[in-house]
C-alpha positions as CSV (number, residue, x, y, z in Angstrom):
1,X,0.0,0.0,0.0
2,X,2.7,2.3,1.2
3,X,4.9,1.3,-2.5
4,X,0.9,2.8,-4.6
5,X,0.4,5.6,-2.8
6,X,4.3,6.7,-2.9
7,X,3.7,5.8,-6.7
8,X,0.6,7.8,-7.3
9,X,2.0,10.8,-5.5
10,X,4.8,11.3,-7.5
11,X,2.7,10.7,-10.8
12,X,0.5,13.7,-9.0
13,X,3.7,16.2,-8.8
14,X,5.0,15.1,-12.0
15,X,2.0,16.3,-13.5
16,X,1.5,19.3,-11.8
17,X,3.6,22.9,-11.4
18,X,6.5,22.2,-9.6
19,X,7.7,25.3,-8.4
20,X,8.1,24.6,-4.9
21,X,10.4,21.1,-6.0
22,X,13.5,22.6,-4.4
23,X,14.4,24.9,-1.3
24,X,17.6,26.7,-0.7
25,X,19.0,27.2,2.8
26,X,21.6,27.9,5.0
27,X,24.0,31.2,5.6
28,X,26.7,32.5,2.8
29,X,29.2,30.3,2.2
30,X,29.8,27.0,2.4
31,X,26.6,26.5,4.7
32,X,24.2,26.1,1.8
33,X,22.2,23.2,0.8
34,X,19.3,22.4,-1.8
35,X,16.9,20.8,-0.4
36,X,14.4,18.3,-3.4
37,X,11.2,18.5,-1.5
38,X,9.5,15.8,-3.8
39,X,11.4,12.9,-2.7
40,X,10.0,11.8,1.4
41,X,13.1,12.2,2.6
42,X,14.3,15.2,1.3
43,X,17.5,14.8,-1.0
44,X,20.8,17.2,0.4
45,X,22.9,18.9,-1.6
46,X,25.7,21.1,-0.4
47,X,26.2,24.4,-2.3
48,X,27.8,27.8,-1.8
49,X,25.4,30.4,-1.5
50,X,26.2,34.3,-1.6
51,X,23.3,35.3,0.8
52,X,21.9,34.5,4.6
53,X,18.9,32.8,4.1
54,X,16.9,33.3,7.4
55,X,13.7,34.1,8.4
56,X,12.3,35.9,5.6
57,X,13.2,33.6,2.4
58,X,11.5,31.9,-0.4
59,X,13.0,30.0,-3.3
60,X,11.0,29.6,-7.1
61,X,11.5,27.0,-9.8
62,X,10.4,26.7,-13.0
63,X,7.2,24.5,-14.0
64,X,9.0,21.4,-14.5
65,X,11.1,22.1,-11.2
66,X,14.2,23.2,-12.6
67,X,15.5,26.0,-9.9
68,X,15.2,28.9,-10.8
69,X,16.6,31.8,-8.2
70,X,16.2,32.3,-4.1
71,X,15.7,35.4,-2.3
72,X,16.1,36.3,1.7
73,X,13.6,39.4,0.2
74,X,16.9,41.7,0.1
75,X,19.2,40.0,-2.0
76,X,18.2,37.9,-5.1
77,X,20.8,34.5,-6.1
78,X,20.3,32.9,-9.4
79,X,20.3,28.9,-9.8
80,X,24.4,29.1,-10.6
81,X,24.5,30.8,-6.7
82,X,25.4,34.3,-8.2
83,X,23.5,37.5,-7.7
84,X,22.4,38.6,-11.3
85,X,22.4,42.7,-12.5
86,X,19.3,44.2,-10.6
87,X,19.6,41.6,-7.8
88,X,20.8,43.3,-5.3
89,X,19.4,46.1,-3.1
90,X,15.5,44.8,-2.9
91,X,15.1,46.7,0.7
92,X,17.1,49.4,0.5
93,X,19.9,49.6,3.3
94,X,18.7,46.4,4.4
95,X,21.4,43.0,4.4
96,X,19.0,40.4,5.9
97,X,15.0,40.4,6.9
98,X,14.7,38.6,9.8
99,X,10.8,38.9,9.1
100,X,8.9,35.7,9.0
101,X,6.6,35.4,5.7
102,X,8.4,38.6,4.7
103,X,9.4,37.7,1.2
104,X,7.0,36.0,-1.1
105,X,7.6,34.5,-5.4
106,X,4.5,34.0,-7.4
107,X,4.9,32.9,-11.2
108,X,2.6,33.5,-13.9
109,X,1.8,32.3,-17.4
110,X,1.8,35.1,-19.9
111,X,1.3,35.6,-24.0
112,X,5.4,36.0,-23.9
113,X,6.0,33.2,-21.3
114,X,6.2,33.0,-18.0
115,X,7.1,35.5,-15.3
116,X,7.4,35.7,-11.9
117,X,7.1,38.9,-9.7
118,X,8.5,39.0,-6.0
119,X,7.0,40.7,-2.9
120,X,9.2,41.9,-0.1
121,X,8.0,43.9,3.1
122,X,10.7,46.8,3.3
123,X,10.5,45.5,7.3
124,X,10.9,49.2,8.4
125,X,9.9,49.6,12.3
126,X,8.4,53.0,13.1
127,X,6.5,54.7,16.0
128,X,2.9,56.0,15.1
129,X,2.5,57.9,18.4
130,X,4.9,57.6,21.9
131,X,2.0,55.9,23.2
132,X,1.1,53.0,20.6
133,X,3.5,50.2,19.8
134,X,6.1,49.8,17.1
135,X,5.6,47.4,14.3
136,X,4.6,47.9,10.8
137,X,6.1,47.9,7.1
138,X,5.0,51.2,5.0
139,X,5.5,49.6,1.5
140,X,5.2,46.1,-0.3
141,X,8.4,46.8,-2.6
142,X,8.3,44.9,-6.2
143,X,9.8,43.2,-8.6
144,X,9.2,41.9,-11.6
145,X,11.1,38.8,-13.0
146,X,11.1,38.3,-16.7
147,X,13.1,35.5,-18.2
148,X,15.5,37.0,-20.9
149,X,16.4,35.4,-24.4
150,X,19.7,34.5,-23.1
151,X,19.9,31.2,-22.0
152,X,19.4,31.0,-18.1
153,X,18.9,34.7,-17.6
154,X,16.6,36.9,-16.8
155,X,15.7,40.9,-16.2
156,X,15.0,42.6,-13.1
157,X,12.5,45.1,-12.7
158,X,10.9,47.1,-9.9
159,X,7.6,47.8,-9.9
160,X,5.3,50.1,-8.2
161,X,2.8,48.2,-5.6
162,X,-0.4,50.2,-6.0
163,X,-1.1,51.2,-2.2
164,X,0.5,53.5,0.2
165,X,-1.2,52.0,2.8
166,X,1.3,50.4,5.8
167,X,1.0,47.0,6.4
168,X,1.8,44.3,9.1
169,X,5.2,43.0,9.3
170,X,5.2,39.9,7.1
171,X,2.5,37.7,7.3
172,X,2.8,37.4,2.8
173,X,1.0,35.1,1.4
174,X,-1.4,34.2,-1.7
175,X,-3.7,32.3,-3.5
176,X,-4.4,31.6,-6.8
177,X,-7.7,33.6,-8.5
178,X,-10.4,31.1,-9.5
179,X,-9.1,31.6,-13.3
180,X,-6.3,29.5,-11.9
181,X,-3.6,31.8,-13.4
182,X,-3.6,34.9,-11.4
183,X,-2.9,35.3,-7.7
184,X,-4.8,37.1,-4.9
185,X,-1.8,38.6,-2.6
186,X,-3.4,39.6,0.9
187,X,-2.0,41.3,3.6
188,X,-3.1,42.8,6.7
189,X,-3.5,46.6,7.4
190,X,-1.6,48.0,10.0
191,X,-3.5,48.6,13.4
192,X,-7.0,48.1,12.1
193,X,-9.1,44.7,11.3
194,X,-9.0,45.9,7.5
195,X,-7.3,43.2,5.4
196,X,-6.0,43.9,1.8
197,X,-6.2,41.8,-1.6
198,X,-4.7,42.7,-4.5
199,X,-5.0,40.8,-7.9
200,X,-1.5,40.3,-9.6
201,X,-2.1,39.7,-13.2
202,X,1.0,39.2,-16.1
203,X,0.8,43.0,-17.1
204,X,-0.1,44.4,-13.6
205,X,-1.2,44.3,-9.9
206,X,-4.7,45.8,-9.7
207,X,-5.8,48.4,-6.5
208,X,-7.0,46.3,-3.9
209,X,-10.2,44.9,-2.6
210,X,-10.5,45.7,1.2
211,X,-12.5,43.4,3.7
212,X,-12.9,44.7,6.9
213,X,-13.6,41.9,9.6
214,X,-12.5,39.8,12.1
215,X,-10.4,41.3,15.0
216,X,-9.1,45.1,15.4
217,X,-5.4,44.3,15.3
218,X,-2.8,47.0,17.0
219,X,0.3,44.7,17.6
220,X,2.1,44.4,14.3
221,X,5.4,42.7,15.7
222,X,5.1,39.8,13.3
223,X,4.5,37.0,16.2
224,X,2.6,34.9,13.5
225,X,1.4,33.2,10.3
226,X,-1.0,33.4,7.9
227,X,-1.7,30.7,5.4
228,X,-4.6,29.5,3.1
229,X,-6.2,26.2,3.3
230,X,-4.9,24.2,0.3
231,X,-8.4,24.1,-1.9
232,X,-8.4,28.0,-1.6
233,X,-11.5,28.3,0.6
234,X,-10.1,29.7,4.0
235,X,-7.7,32.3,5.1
236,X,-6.1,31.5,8.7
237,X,-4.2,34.5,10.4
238,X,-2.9,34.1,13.7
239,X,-0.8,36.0,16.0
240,X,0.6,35.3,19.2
241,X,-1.0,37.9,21.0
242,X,-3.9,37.7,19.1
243,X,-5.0,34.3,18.2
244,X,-6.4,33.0,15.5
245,X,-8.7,34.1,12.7
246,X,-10.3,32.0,10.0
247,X,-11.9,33.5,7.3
248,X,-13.9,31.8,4.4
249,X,-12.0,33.3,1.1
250,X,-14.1,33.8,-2.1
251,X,-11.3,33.1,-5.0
252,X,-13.3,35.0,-7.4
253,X,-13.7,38.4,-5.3
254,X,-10.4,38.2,-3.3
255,X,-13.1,38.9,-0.4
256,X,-13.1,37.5,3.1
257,X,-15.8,36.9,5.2
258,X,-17.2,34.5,8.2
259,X,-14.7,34.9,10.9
260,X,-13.9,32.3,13.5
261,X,-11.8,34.1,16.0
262,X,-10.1,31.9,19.7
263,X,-7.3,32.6,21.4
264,X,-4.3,30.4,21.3
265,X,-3.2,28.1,24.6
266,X,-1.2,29.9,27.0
267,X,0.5,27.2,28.5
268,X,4.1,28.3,27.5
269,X,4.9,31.0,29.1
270,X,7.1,32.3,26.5
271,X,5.3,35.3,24.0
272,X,7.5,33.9,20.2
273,X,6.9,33.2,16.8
274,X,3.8,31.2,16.3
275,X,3.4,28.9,12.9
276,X,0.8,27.9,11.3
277,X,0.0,25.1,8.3
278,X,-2.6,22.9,6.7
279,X,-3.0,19.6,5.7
280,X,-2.8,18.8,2.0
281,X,-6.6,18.0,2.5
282,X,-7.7,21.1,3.9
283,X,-9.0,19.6,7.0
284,X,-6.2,20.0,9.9
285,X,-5.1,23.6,11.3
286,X,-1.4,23.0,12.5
287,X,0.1,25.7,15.2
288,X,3.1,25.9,16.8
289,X,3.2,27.7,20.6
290,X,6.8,28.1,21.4
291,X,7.5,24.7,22.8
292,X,4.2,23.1,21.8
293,X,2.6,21.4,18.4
294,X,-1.0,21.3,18.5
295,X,-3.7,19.9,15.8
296,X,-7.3,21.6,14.8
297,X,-9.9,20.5,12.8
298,X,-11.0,23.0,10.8
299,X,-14.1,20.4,9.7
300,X,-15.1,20.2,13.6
301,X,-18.4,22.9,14.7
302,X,-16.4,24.0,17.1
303,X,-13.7,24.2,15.8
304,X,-11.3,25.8,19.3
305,X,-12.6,22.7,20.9
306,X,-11.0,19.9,18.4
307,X,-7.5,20.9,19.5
308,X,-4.9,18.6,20.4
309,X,-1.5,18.4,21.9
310,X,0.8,16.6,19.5
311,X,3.6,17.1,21.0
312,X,6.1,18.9,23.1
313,X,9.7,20.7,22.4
314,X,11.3,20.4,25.6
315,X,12.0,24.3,26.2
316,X,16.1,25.3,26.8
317,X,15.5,28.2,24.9
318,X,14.8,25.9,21.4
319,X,11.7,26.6,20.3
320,X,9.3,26.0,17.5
321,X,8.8,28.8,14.7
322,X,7.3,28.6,11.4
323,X,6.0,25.7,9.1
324,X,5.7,25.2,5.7
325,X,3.4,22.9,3.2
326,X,6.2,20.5,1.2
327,X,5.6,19.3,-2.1
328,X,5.9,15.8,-0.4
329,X,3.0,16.2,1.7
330,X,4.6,16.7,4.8
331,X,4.7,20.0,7.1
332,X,7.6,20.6,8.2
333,X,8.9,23.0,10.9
334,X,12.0,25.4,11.4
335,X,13.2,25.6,15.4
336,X,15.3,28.3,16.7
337,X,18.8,27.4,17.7
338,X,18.7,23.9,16.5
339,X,20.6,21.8,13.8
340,X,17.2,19.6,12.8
341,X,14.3,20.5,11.4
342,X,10.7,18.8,12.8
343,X,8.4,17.1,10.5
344,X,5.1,16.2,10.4
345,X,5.0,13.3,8.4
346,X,1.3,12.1,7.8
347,X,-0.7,15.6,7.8
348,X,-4.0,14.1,6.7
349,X,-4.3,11.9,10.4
350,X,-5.9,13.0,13.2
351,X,-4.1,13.6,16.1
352,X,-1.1,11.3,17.2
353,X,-1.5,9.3,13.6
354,X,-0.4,12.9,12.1
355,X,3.3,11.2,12.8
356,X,5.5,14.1,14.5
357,X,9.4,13.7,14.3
358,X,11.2,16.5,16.2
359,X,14.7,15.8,14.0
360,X,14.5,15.0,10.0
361,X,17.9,16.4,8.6
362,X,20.6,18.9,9.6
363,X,19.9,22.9,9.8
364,X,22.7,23.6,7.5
365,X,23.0,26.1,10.3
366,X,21.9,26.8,13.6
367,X,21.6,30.8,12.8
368,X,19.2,29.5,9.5
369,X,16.0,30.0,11.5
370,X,13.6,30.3,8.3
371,X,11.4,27.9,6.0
372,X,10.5,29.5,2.3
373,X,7.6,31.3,2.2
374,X,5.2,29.5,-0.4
375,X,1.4,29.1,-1.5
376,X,0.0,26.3,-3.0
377,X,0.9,25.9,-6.8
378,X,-1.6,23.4,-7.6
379,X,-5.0,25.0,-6.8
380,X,-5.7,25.0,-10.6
381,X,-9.3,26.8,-11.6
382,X,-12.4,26.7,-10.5
């Protein structure tokens, strides 16, 4: 059984866009590696790499999962490790983000071939008033990736995000538009319950459509996640200090609506980065709590009350940050201060079946805190 579904999984990937097949990690140097995602146990290469890859990173291949280039959503490498003309200098003054979901690659079919634009949050901290506290990003910077007619190259071009609106520190993410080849970008609106969708087309990135609902957040310090469900029908965007919200997502409007709003468990008494993930079915809500793993089932009526424990860190000082959907089915989660990554190998199970493992394969190192940012690639059209 185990030999047909490995089988039928791979035909599923094989026939499907690829561009989350590999994942670049580690710090410059000779701390790299390349990570195939489609394989269960993730295949290692050791590479060079001229940039930090840490919490705010993402990496993009092509359709049939060649790779293509890697950003830490300041400095852009190409698939030969090298940082191309126009690569450099995506946040201004700015070496490494250290803002989780802060960087974000979404491709896109067009009449000329495909293209790929890049979303960074500048991850400027300001004060609004003495009273109110920090925490926010004042633009989306952009840039436009456009494969060039010489052989593995491609142009660079910025381009203007329509909004001057300031927006929570990361929290980047996307889904595809029911047409299956556009994306719906969404991001959260600094110090209000006001969140923001914008539709990126080949040719340009439309003004966005605003849904104001859920929770009035004023505590942008990025302790959080948000992710979609992998069908495209909810939003999830939770906060340490905040909780959680789940909102149903309409793929053809960009609008949310139908918020389920509960607070998550305060057993640790640490205040970190929270994760958040979904199964490949769409029915269980993954968190992370500092030293804790816990399960929801987002198909539950109540939905606060499914939660279960799945396991526990051990505290030190190591604990859990973000997670991230891998093209092998598996979830798999970056620690802080730790040479391993955790896995969760069977996604789909309820509760203890959902097969946890706290050490999978070596943090090229322990400084390389992040996961890439991704959406789902294979949402296809309505």
């Amino acid at each position: 059984q185990i030999i047909i579904f490995q089988f039928l999984f791979f035909v599923h990937i094989q026939a499907q866009n690829r561009y989350d097949k590999n994942w670049v990690l580690g710090l410059e140097g000779t701390n790299g590696v390349i990570l195939n995602m489609e394989e269960p146990l993730p295949g290692i290469e050791n590479v060079n790499i001229p940039i930090d890859m840490t919490r705010a990173n993402t990496t993009i291949n092509d359709s049939i999962g060649n790779l293509l280039f890697y950003t830490n959503a300041c400095t852009l490498a190409n698939k030969f490790h090298k940082i191309p003309p126009g690569g450099d200098n995506f946040c201004p003054g700015l070496k490494v983000n250290n803002i989780g979901n802060g960087v974000l690659a979404l491709p896109i079919k067009s009449e000329s071939g495909p293209i790929y634009y890049v979303f960074a949050n500048n991850g400027i901290i300001f004060y609004k008033t003495k009273d109110e506290i920090y925490g926010g990003s004042d633009k989306i910077i952009t840039h436009k990736i456009i494969p060039s007619s010489i052989k593995d190259s491609f142009v660079i071009v910025e381009y203007k995000f329509p909004s001057k609106d300031t927006f929570s520190l990361g929290y980047l993410t996307a889904c595809q538009h029911a047409n299956g080849n556009d994306w719906w970008i969404i991001n959260h609106k600094s110090y209000s319950n006001e969140f923001m969708s914008y539709l990126v087309k080949a040719d340009t990135i439309l003004a966005p459509v605003s849904s104001t609902v859920g929770k009035n957040i004023d505590n942008d310090d990025n302790l959080g996640q948000a992710v979609f469900t992998p069908n495209g029908e909810h939003y999830i965007f939770q906060n340490s200090w905040y909780g959680v919200q789940i909102f149903d997502f309409d793929r053809c409007t960009g609008k949310l609506s139908n918020p389920i709003s509960f607070g998550i468990p305060k057993s640790d008494t640490l205040i970190s980065d929270t994760g958040a993930a979904v199964s490949p079915n769409s029915r269980y809500l993954y968190l992370t709590t500092a030293y804790r793993l816990y399960q929801y089932d987002l198909w539950a009526n109540d939905i606060e009350s499914s939660a279960k424990l799945i396991a526990y860190w051990g505290g030190g000082g190591n604990f859990l940050l973000y997670m991230q959907l891998a093209a092998n089915g598996k979830i798999y989660i970056t620690p802080d201060q730790a040479k391993s990554y955790g896995v969760i190998e069977y996604p789909d199970s309820m509760g203890q079946a959902c097969g946890f493992i706290s050490e999978i394969f070596l943090n090229p190192s322990c400084q390389s805190l992040g996961l890439p940012n991704l959406p789902h690639f294979r949402l296809g059209a309505l």
